[in-house]
C-alpha positions in Angstrom: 0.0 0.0 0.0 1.1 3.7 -0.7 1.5 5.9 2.2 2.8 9.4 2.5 6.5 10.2 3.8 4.9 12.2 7.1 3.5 9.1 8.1 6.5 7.0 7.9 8.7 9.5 9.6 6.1 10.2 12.2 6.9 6.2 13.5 10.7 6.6 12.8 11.1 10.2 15.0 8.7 8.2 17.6 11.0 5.2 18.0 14.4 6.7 16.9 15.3 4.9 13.8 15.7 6.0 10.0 14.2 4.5 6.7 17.0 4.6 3.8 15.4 6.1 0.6 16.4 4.6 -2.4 16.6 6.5 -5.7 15.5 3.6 -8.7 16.0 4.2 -12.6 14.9 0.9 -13.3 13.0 -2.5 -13.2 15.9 -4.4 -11.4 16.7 -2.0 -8.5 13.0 -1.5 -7.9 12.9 -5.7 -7.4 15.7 -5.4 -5.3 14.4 -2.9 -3.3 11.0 -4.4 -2.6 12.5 -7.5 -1.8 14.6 -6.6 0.6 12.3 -4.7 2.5 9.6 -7.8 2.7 12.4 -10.2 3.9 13.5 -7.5 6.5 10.2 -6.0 7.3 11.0 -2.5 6.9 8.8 0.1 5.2 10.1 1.0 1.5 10.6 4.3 0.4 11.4 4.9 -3.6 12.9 8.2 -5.0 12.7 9.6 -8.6 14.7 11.9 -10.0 13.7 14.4 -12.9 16.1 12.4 -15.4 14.5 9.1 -15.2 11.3 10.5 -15.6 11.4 12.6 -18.6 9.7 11.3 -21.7 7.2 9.4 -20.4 9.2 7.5 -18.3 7.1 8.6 -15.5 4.0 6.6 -16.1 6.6 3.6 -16.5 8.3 3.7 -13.0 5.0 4.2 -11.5 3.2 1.6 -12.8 6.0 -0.5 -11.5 5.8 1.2 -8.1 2.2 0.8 -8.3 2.2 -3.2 -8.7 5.5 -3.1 -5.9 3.0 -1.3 -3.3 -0.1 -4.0 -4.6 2.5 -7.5 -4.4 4.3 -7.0 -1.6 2.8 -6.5 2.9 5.7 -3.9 3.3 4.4 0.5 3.2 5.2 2.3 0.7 6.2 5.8 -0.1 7.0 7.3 -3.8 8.8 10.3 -3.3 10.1 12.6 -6.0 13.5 13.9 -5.4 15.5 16.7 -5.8 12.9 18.6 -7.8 12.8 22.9 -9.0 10.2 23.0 -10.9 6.6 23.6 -10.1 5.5 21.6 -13.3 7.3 18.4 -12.4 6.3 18.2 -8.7 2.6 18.8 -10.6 3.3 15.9 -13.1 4.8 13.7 -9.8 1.3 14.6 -7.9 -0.8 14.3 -10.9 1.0 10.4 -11.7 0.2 9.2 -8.0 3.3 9.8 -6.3 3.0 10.1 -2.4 5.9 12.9 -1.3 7.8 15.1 -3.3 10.7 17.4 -2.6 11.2 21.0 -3.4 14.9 21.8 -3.7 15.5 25.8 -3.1 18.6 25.2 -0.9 20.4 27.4 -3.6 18.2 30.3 -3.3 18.0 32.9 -0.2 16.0 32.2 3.0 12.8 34.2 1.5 12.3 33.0 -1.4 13.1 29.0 -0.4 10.3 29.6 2.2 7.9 31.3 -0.9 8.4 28.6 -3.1 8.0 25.6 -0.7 5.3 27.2 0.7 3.5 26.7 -2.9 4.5 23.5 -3.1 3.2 22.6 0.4 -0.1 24.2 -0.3 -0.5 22.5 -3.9 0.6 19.0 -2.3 -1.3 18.7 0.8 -4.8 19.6 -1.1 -3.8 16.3 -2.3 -2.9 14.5 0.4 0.9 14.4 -0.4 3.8 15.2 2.0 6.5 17.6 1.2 10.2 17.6 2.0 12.2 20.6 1.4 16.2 21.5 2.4 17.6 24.1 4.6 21.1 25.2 4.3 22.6 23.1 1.3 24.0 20.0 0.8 27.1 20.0 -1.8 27.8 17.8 -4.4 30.8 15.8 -3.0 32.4 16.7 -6.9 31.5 20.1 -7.7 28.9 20.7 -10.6 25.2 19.6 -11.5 26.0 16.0 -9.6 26.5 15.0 -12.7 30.4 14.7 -12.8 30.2 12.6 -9.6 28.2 10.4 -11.4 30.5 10.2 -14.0 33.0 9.6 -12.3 34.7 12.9 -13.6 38.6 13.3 -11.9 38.8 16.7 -13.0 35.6 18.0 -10.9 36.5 21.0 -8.4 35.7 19.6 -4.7 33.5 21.5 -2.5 33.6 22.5 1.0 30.0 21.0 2.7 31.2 23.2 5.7 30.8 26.2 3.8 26.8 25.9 3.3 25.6 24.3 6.8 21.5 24.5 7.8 21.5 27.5 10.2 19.6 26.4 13.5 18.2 29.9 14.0 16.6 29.4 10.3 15.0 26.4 11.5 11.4 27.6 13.5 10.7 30.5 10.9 11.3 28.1 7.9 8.8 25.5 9.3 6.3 28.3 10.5 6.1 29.6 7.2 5.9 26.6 4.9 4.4 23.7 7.3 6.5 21.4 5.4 6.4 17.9 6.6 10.0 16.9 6.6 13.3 19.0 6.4 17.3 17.8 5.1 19.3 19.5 6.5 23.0 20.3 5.5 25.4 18.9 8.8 28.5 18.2 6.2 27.4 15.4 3.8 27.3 15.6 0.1 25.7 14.1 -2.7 27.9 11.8 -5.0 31.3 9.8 -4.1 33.4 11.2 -1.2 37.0 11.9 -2.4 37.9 11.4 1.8 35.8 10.7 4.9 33.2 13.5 6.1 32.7 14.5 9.4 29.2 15.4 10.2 29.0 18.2 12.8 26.5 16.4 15.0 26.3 19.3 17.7 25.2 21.2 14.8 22.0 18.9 14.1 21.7 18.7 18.4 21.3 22.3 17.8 18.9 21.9 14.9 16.8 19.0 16.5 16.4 20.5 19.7 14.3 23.7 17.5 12.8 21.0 14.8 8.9 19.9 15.2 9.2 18.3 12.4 11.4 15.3 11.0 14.8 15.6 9.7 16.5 13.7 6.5 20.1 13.6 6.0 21.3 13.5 2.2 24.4 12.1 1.3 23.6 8.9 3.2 26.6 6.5 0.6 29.8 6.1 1.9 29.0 8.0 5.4 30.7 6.1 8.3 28.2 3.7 10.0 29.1 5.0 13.2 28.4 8.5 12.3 24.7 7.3 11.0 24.1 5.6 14.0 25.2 8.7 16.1 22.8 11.3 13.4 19.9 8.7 13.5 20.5 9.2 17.7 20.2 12.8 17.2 16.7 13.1 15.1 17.9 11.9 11.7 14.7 9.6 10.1 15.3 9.6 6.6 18.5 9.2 5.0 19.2 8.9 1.0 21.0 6.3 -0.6 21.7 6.4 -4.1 25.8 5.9 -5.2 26.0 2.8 -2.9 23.0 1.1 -5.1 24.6 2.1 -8.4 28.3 1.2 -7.5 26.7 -2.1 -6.6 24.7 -2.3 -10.1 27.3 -1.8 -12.3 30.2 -3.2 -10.8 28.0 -6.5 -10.7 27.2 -5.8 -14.3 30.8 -5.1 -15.4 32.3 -8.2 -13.9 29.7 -10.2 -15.4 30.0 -8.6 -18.8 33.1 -8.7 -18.7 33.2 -12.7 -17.8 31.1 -14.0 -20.6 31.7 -15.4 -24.0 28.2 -15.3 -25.5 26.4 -11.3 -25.6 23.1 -12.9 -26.4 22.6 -14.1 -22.9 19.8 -13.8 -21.0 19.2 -10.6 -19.0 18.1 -12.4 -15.6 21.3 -14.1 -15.7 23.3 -10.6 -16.6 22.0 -9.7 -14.1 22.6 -11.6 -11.3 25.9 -10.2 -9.6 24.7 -6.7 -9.8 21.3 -8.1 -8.1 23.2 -9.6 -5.4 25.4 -6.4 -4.6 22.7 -4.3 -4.9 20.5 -6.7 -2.6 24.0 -6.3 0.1 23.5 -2.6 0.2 20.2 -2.3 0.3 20.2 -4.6 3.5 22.8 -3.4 4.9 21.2 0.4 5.2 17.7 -1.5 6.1 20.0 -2.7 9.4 22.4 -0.3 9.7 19.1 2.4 10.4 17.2 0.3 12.3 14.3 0.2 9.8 14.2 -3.6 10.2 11.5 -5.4 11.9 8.9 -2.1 12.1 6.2 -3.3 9.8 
């Protein structure tokens, strides 16, 4: 069954554990996903971001999502992720999704709280929860995201220290937009780390104490378990996960590829590394957050 983000966090703040959301392109990390989450009996929360989506691709992944939420005991939330524009988070609404996120980390305080305040108001009217970010959380190779993804040497670094949520920012942000859920930047970044973060976990005491509502942390792949642990302790209750799954993916699918004689095999047996590294990760976040066993 489909249920909204706020009602999954609401549990997760309650009993001080986090649900790892997943960001899915495809058929096989959606299986993985689901699968994992029925064996370990922890709700299952899917992102989307704008890319996968375009040109109909949309209607695919949430038919897919759809049958997931019909097929399998485990909740389920379909959030979109990352998303600037009005007319997406519409199209995201309008296709069934549960959440969405409005990203205006980049812009100033006023006009972040304007915008997400549209989207909050346009959301809840139809029963969908809102996530938005204060403060901003870096890409961990400077750029769109992209060159992380890429696995681009040449990408400037940035500083996540430079952008970090501002407590006193908190209360008015919240009052303003009654948004559901808020990331907050506390020195993670999106993409592959070049070295070890440090989260500055009196800064999210700071911001917890203030917060009435949930927090996420982005960034979630390749943070230190014991730092998790220690954010999750301190009011963290959703945490993203997206380089993990893909490292896991492709790295299955290059050693297979890369192993085999015959390029007319059979997907489900291409397949089957990257399934089993992906299914790793996937359970390993489910534990390492404490998701496990709540459903």
């Amino acid at each position: 069954m489909f249920v909204t983000m706020k009602e999954m966090l609401a549990d997760a703040r309650e009993k001080k554990y986090a649900i790892p959301a997943f960001d899915v392109s495809n058929y096989e990390m959606i299986k993985s996903v689901i699968e994992v989450c029925e064996e370990e009996k922890s709700p299952a929360m899917f992102m989307c971001l704008k890319a996968d989506l375009e040109n109909k691709g949309i209607h695919f992944l949430t038919a897919l999502l759809q049958e997931a939420a019909k097929n399998y005991s485990v909740p389920v939330c379909v959030h979109l992720d990352h998303a600037t524009d009005f007319n997406d988070i519409k199209q995201a609404i309008d296709a069934g999704f549960s959440s969405v996120m409005y990203d205006g980390s980049v812009l100033p305080f006023e006009k972040n709280a304007e915008n997400t305040k549209i989207v909050v108001d346009m959301a809840h009217a139809k029963g969908v929860s809102v996530e938005a970010e204060l403060g901003h959380v870096c890409d961990a190779i400077a750029g769109t995201g992209e060159d992380a993804m890429m696995g681009n040497a040449d990408a400037k670094e940035e500083n996540p220290e430079d952008s970090l949520t501002d407590p006193l920012e908190v209360e008015k942000f919240v009052d303003i937009t009654n948004v559901d859920a808020l990331a907050v930047a506390i020195g993670t970044a999106h993409g592959v780390y070049r070295s070890t973060p440090t989260l500055r976990l009196d800064r999210l005491d700071e911001i917890n104490k203030i917060s009435k509502i949930p927090l996420v942390l982005h960034g979630g792949s390749g943070t230190p378990d014991d730092q998790v642990k220690q954010a999750i302790a301190r009011g963290i209750t959703k945490i993203n996960i997206f380089s993990e799954v893909l490292n896991g993916l492709n790295t299955g699918l290059k050693d297979k590829l890369n192993n085999i004689q015959n390029m007319s095999m059979w997907p489900i047996f291409v397949y089957e590394e990257a399934n089993a590294r992906m299914r790793e990760v996937i359970r390993n976040k489910i534990r390492t957050f404490g998701s496990n066993g709540r459903v």
